[in-house]
N, C-alpha and C positions, 0 to 999 in steps of 0.2 A: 504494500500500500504506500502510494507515494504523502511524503510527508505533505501538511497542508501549506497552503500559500501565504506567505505576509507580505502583507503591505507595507513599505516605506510608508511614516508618515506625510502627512498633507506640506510642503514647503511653499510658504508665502513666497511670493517674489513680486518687484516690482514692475509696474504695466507699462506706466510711460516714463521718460526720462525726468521728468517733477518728481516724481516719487522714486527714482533713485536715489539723485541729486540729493532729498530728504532724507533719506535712508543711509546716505554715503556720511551727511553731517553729522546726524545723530550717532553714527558708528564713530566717527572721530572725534567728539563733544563726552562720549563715554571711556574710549581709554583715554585722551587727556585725561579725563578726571578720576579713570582707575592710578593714574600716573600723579598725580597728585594728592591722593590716597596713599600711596607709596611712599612718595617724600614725605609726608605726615606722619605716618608708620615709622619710618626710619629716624627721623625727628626723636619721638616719642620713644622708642625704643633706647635712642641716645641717652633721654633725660633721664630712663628710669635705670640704666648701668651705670650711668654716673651717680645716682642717687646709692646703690647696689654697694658700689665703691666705697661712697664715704662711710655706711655704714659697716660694710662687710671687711675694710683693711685691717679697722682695729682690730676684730674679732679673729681676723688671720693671724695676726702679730700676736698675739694676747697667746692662741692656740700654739702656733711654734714656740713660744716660750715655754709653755707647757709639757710641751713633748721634749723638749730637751733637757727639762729638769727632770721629769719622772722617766727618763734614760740613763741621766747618770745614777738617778735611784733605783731604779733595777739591774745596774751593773752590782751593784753592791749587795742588796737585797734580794737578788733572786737566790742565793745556794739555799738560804733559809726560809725564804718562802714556796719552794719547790722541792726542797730537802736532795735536790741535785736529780732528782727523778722526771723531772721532766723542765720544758724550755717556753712553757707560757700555767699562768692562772688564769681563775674567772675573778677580778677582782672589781667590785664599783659597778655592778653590770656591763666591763669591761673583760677581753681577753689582754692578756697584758704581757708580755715576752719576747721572746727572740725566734725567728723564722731565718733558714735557709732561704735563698734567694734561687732562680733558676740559675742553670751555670751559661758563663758568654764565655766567647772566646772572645782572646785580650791579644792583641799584638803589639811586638815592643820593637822598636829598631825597624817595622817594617811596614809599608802600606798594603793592603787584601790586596790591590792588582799586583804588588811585586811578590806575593807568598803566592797568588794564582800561577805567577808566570815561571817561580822556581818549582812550582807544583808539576806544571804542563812540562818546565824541560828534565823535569828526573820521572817522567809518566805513573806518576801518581795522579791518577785521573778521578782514584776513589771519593778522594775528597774533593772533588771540584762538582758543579751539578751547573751543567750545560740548558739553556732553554733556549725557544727557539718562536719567533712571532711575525707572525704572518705579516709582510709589506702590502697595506692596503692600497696607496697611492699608486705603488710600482707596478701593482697586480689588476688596479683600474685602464692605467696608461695601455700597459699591455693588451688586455681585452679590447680598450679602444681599437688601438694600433693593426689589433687581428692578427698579428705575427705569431711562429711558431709557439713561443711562451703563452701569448693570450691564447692562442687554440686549444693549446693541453690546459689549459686554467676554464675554460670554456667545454672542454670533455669532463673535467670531475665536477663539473654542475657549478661555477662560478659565474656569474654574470653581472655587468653594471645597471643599475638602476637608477635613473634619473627622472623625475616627472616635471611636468606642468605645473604650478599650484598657483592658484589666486591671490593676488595680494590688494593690500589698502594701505598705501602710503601717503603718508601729507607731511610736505615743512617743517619739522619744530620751529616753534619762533623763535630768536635769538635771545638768550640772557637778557634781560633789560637791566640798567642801573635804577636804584632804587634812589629818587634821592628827595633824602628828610625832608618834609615839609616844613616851613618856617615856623619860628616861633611867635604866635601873634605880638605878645607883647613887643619884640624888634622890627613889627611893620611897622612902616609911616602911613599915617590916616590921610 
């Protein structure tokens, strides 16, 4: 049984060129003002991480002071409040101790490409991990081009894509300078 049929919705569109022209403002009239919605966003967002700031610095400075003091008090304090059996408590509705870290590797005397490149000339390949990423640009060109490379990029089901699309551009208007209104009291009557 063949599946049933749907309809695309109904799409308005405009009849004469008045009612595009109408159509074309109003579309530019609303992202200007999604666009100035945005700077006001962005504005307000400003205000309130600087707001975030003043309050939140102390309370960071206050907190690293903290942690540095009850550091050097559990270097001291943990054998006896752990009785050496273990490397944290539950203390203050806190976990409070010492953790292993993951381990990094660390190089001294040498940069990763210069340990890669004595790695590759003594063929210890084990520790090196080769990848490998596909040239989009180069594998476009080619396709273009239809040369041998695009053919066989074109046989394993590669192909360029490029469409059509509609667009609605207009002008922005240029920056304008803003400038202060005078102050009544320094006009002349």
């Amino acid at each position: 049984m063949a599946p049933p049929r749907r309809k695309a919705p109904k799409q308005d569109a405009p009849q004469t060129l008045e009612q595009a022209i109408a159509l074309i403002s109003e579309y530019r009239d609303l992202i200007d003002k999604v666009g100035e919605l945005e700077l006001a966003k962005g504005s307000a967002i400003a205000r309130i991480e600087a707001e975030y700031d003043t309050f939140a610095k102390p309370l960071e400075v206050r907190s690293i002071e903290i942690f540095r003091q009850l550091r050097a008090w559990w270097a001291v304090a943990a054998p006896a409040m752990t009785e050496g059996k273990r490397k944290s408590i539950l203390l203050a509705g806190c976990n409070i101790g010492e953790r292993t870290t993951p381990p990094a590797l660390k190089l001294k005397g040498i940069t990763q490409e210069g340990l890669v490149e004595k790695l590759l000339d003594l063929g210890l390949k084990t520790y090196l991990r080769i990848t490998h990423k596909l040239d989009k640009p180069a594998a476009i060109k080619a396709l273009k081009a239809e040369d041998a490379g695009g053919k066989q990029l074109a046989e394993f089901g590669a192909s360029v894509k490029q469409a059509e699309e509609f667009f609605i551009d207009w002008p922005k208007p240029a920056a304008t300078e803003t400038v202060p209104e005078a102050d009544p009291a320094e006009q002349d009557d």
